[in-house]
N, C-alpha and C positions, 0 to 999 in steps of 0.2 A: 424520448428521442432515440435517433439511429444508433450504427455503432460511428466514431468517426472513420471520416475517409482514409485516412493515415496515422499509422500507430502514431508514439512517441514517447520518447522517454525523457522525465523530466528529475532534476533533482534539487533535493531542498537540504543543503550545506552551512555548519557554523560548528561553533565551538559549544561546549558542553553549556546549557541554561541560555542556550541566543536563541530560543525560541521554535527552533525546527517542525516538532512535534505540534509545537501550536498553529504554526503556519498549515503542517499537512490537513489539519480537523478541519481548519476552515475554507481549504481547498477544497473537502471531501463536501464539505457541507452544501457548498456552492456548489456544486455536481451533481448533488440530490437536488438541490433548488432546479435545478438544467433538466429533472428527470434523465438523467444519465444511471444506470444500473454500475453499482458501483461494488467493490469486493476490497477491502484491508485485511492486509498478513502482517504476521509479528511472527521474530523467532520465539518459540515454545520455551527457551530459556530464559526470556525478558518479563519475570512476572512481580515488578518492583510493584509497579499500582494494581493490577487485574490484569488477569490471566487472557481471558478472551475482550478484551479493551486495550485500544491505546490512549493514556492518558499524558496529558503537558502535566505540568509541574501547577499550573492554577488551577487542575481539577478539570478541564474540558476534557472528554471522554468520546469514543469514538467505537463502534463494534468493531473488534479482529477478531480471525481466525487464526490460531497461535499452529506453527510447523516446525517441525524438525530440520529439515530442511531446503534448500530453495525447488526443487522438483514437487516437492508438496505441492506447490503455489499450482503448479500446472496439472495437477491430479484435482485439485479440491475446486479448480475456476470453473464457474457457470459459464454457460455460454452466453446468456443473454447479456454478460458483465462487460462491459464498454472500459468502465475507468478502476484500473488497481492500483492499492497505494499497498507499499511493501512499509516497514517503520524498520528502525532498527537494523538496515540493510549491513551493516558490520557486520554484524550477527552470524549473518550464515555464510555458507561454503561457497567456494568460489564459482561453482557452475549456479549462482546467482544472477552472473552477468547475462551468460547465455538465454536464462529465463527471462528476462527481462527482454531482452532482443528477439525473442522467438514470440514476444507477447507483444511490443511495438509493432513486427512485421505480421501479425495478424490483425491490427487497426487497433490494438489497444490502446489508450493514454497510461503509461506505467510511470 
């Protein structure tokens, strides 16, 4: 599928164990199902389960590209990548926001 017509920035919020991480997998999942070209970041410091994975807490597992930080995101994205999921977005420095808003107004789903 295309890229979409309008970025957007979506967030997936709770408290530690409500599920977060497992809701984004199965976001991501459905987005491959869409044939949408899809790209997951993690901070390079988050390597509780695996290093280049994000994993929920029952083992669902996901490919990431682990970054220092949030400018990575924008050096390391393909261009043909439509939907990015960031994990872990605490994590990194605060010109995270901006990355994200510079990736919505290019038609990304972030």
């Amino acid at each position: 599928m295309g890229k979409h017509t309008r970025g957007k920035i979506e967030v997936i919020c709770g408290s530690m164990f409500s599920g977060k991480t497992e809701e984004l997998i199965r976001l991501l999942r459905r987005s491959v199902i869409a044939q949408q070209q899809v790209q997951v970041f993690k901070p390079a410091i988050d390597d509780r389960f695996h290093i280049q994975k994000v994993t929920s807490h029952v083992g669902n597992a996901f490919e990431a590209h682990p970054v220092s930080r949030a400018a990575d995101i924008l050096d390391q994205l393909q261009p043909q990548t439509t939907v990015v999921a960031i994990d872990e977005v605490q994590f990194f420095d605060a010109q995270v926001v901006d990355v994200c808003e510079a990736l919505a107004h290019q038609g990304k789903r972030v």
